[in-house]
N, C-alpha and C positions, 0 to 999 in steps of 0.2 A: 145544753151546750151547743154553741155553732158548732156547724159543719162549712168545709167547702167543697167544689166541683166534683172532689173522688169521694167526699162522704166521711173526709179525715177531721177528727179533732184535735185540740191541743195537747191531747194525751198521745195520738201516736205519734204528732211532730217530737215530743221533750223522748218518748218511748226512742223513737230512731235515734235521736241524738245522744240515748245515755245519758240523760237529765235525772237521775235517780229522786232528788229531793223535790223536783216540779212531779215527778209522775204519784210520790206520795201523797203529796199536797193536792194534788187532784182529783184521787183516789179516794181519799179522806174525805172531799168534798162530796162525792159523789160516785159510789163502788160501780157502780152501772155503766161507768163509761168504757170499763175493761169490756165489752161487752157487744158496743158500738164496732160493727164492720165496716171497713171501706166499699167501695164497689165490687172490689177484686174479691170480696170475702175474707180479706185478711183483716184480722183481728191486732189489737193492739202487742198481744203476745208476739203473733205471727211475726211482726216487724222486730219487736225486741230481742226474738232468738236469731233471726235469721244475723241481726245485727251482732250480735257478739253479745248486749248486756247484760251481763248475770245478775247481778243487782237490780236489773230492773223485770228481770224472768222471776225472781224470787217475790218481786213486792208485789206482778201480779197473779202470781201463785198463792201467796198466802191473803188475798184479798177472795178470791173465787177457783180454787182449784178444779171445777166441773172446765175451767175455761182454754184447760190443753184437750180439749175433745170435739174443740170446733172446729169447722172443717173450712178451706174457701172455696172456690168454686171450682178450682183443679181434685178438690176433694183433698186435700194434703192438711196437714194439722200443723201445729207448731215444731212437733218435733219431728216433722218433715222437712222443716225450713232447716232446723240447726245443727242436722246433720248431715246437709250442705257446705257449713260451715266447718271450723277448726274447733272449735271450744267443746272438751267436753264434759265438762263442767257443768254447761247449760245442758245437754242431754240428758245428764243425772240428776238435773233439776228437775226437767218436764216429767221424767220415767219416776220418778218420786210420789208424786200423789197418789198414781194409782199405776202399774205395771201392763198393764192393760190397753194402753195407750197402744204398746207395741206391733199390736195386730192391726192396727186401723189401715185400710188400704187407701188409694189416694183411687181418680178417675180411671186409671189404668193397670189399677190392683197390687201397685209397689205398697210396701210396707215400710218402714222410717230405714230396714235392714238390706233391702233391695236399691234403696238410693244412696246412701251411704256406701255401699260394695262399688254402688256404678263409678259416685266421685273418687274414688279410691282412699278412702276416711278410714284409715287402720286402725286409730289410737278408736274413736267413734264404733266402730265395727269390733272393737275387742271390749268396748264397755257395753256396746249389745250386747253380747256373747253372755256375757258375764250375769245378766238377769235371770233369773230364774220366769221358766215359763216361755222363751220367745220361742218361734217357729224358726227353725232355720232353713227348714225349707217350704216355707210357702209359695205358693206360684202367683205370680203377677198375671193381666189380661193375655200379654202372648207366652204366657206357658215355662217361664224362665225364674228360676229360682236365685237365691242369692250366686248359688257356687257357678250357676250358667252365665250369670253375668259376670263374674267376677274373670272367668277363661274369656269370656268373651271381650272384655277390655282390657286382658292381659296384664292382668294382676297377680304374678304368680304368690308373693305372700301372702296376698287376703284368699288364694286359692288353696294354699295348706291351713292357713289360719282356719277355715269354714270347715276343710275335711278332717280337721282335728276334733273338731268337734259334734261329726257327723253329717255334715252338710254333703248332700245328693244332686245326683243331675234331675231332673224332673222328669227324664225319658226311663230312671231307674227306681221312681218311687209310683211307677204307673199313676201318671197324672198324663197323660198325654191328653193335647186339647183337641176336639171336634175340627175338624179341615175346616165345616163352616161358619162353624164358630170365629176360630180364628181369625178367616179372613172378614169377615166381618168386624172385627175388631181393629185389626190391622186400617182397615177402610175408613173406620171409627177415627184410629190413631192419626191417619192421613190427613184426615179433613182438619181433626184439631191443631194440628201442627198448621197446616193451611192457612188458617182460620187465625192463628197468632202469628205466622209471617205474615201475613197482611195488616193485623193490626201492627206490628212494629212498625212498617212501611208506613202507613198511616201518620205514627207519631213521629220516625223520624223526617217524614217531610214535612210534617211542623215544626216540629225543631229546624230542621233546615230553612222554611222561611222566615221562622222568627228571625235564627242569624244573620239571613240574606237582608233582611229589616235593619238590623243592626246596622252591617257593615256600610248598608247605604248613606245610612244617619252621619255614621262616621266618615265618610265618603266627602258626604256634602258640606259639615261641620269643617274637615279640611279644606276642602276649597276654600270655604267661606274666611276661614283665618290666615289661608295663601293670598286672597286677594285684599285683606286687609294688611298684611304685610305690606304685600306689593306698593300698595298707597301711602304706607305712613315712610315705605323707604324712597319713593317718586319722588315726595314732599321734602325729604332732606336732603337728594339730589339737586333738584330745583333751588334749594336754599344754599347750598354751598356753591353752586355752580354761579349764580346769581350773585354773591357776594364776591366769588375768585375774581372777577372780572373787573371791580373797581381794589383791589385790596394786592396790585404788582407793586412791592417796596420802593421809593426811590425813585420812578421810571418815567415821571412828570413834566413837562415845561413849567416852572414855577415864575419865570423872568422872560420879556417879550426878548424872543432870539428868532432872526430871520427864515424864514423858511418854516414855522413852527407859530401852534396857535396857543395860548397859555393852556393848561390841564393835557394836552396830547402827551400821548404816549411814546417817552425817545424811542423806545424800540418797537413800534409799530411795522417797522420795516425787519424786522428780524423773525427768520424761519422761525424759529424755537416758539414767538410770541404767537405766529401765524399760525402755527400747529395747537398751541393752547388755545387760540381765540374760538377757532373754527370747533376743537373736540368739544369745549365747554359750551359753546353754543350748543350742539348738538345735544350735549347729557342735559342740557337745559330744558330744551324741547320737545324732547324724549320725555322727560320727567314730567312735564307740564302733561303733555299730552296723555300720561298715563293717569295723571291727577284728573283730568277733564273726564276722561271715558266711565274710571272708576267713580266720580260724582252725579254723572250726567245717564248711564246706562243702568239699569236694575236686570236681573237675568234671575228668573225664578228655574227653569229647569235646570236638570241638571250637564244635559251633553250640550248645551251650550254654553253652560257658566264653564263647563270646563275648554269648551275651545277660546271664550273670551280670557281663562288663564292662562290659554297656552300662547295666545296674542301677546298679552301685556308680562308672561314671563322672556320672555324673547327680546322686546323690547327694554325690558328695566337689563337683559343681560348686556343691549347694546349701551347702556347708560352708564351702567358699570364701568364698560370697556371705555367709553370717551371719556368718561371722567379721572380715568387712571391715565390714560395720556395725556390728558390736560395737566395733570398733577408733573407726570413725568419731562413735559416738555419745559413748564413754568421751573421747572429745578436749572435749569440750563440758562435763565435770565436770572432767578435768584444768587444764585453761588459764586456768578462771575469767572472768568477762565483761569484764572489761578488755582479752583479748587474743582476744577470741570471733573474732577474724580469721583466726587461728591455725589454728581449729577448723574453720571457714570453707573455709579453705586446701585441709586435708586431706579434707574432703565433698569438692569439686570434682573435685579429683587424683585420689581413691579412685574416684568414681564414675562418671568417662571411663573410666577403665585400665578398668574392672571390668565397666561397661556392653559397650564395646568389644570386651572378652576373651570374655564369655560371648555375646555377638551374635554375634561370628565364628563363635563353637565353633556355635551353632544352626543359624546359615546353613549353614556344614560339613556338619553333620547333616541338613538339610534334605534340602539338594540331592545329598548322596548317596545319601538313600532315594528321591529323584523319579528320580533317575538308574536305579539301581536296577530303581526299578518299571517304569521305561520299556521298562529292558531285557525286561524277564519279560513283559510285552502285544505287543513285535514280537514276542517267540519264541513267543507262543501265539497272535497272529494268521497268521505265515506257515509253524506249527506245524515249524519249523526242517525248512525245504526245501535238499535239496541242491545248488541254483543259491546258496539265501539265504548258507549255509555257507561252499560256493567263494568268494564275495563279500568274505565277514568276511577268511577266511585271506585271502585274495590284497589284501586291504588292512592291513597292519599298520598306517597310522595310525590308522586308529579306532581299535583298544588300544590304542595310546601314549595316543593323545589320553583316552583313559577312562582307565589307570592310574597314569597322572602326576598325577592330582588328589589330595590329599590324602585320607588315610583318616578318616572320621569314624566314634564309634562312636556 
């Protein structure tokens, strides 16, 4: 049977997921792979209690019942894991083959009845109870019995529920531990705690650059479909702009008249035309020219693909803008003065949306270069101190709160 990296087969991937009918079929192929440990020591059991699956605690139970007495390398058994958990169901699965199970101490001398007390596991802690044979008061490495845990985590019902049933302090069943024992143990316990904050650290800044990978990806992937945008909207600027210019209704010398060359434009001499000619020119060139950069320039990094977006966003916003007073102004030779209301209309309309649109996009941009900068002056006044750090991580909302804002470029 493959394995990968942690040493897991397809029996504890279907096992985690509560695959009941992939884990028999597997089973069936091959009873041995119940048997196979991950690196951590946990066994395929291990994961399916801790998971909740009763169905699949049962199918590998009745394949190898010897296989609730393996241990991982914290020393915990399966029904270490599950009474963890809520189910207890699967407790009175594990405690089934053999009863005996009960006593198994984990690295630090907890019993399945010491961890269960700790998580505050009532319903779990009254189906212990209820076996015949368990210790209710065994002592773990520092000397602490169920019922000492249980006051100690301020559990008052599992505190009567234990002295109901004779559960002792461990100061009162003369178990008291050796001073140097203990502290040795204790020193024990330190390191191993130690020992797994670092590994988590470890794997959470893997994970964190994996996502830092991600985000980049997707970073750049936008860009890359902002400046493709930018181009295919340049190119329809350009083309309307270019077309508005021969396509004024009407506005022609068609018959040789003094003063006037055949095709000229009567109203050549008219504000309104003057205003159109010169904006459309503009979004023409504008456009053209965003077309040429975006043909002609290839930009493989990324802090300057993004200032070349923030050039040619600027510019298509100026293209925008001329091209809507061309539109606005050519209404004013269209409509004729009879219906100058018409023309009237469309200023008004045109010049909310457009005002509006390009206000927004500013303020956008504003305040996310002040945001920005903000950021760049605390981290060079408290020259990113490792208290200020701890701080940032151990609050995730201030990153939600800063990358939920829209992106401006």
């Amino acid at each position: 049977m493959t394995t990968d990296a942690t040493n897991s087969t397809a029996l504890h991937t279907a096992a985690a997921q509560g695959h009941t009918n992939v884990v028999n079929l597997l089973l069936d192929i091959d009873s041995n792979l119940a048997k196979i440990a991950r690196n951590n020591g946990k066994t395929v059991l291990h994961t399916a209690a801790r998971m909740g699956h009763l169905e699949v605690v049962k199918s590998l139970l009745d394949k190898d019942p010897s296989i609730g007495f393996r241990t991982d390398r914290k020393g915990q058994t399966a029904l270490h894991m599950a009474v963890k958990g809520q189910n207890v169901d699967i407790v009175t699965e594990l405690i089934k083959p053999d009863s005996s199970v009960l006593g198994l101490e984990d690295n630090k001398g907890n019993t399945a009845l010491h961890i269960a007390t700790r998580k505050g596991r009532i319903q779990i802690v009254h189906s212990l109870l209820s076996t015949e044979g368990i210790d209710v008061n065994s002592t773990n490495s520092t000397g602490e019995t169920p019922l000492d845990i249980a006051e100690k985590f301020g559990t008052p019902e599992l505190v009567a529920i234990l002295k109901e049933v004779g559960a002792l302090h461990s100061k009162d069943h003369g178990k008291p531990q050796n001073a140097a024992k203990q502290l040795k143990q204790t020193v024990s316990a330190i390191k191993h705690d130690v020992q797994s904050q670092l590994q988590q650290s470890r794997q959470t800044g893997f994970r964190v650059r994996k996502i830092a990978k991600k985000v980049k990806k997707l970073h750049i992937e936008g860009l890359n479909n902002a400046i493709n945008s930018a181009t295919v909207v340049a190119v329809l600027i350009a083309t309307v702009a270019f077309a508005a210019i021969f396509t004024v209704p009407g506005q022609y010398v068609e018959e040789k008249t003094e003063g006037y060359s055949l095709g000229q434009a009567h109203i050549a001499k008219n504000v309104a035309f003057i205003i159109f000619f010169l904006s459309d020119s503009l979004a023409l060139f504008i456009s053209l020219a965003v077309v040429v950069v975006q043909t002609s320039v290839v930009v493989i990094e990324q802090k300057a693909k993004k200032q070349l977006m923030f050039v040619i966003n600027k510019l298509m916003w100026s293209a925008c803008l001329s091209i809507s007073v061309a539109f606005i102004s050519l209404t004013y030779i269209v409509v004729g003065t009879h219906e100058r209301w018409l023309a009237i209309y469309a200023t008004v309309i045109g010049t909310t949306i457009m005002t509006t649109t390009i206000g927004s996009m500013c303020f956008c941009v504003v305040r996310h270069r002040l945001e920005d900068s903000r950021m760049r002056n605390i981290r060079r006044a408290g020259t990113l101190s490792r208290s200020f750090s701890m701080s940032m991580a151990s609050d995730p909302e201030m990153y939600s709160e800063r990358y939920k804002r829209m992106y401006a470029v």
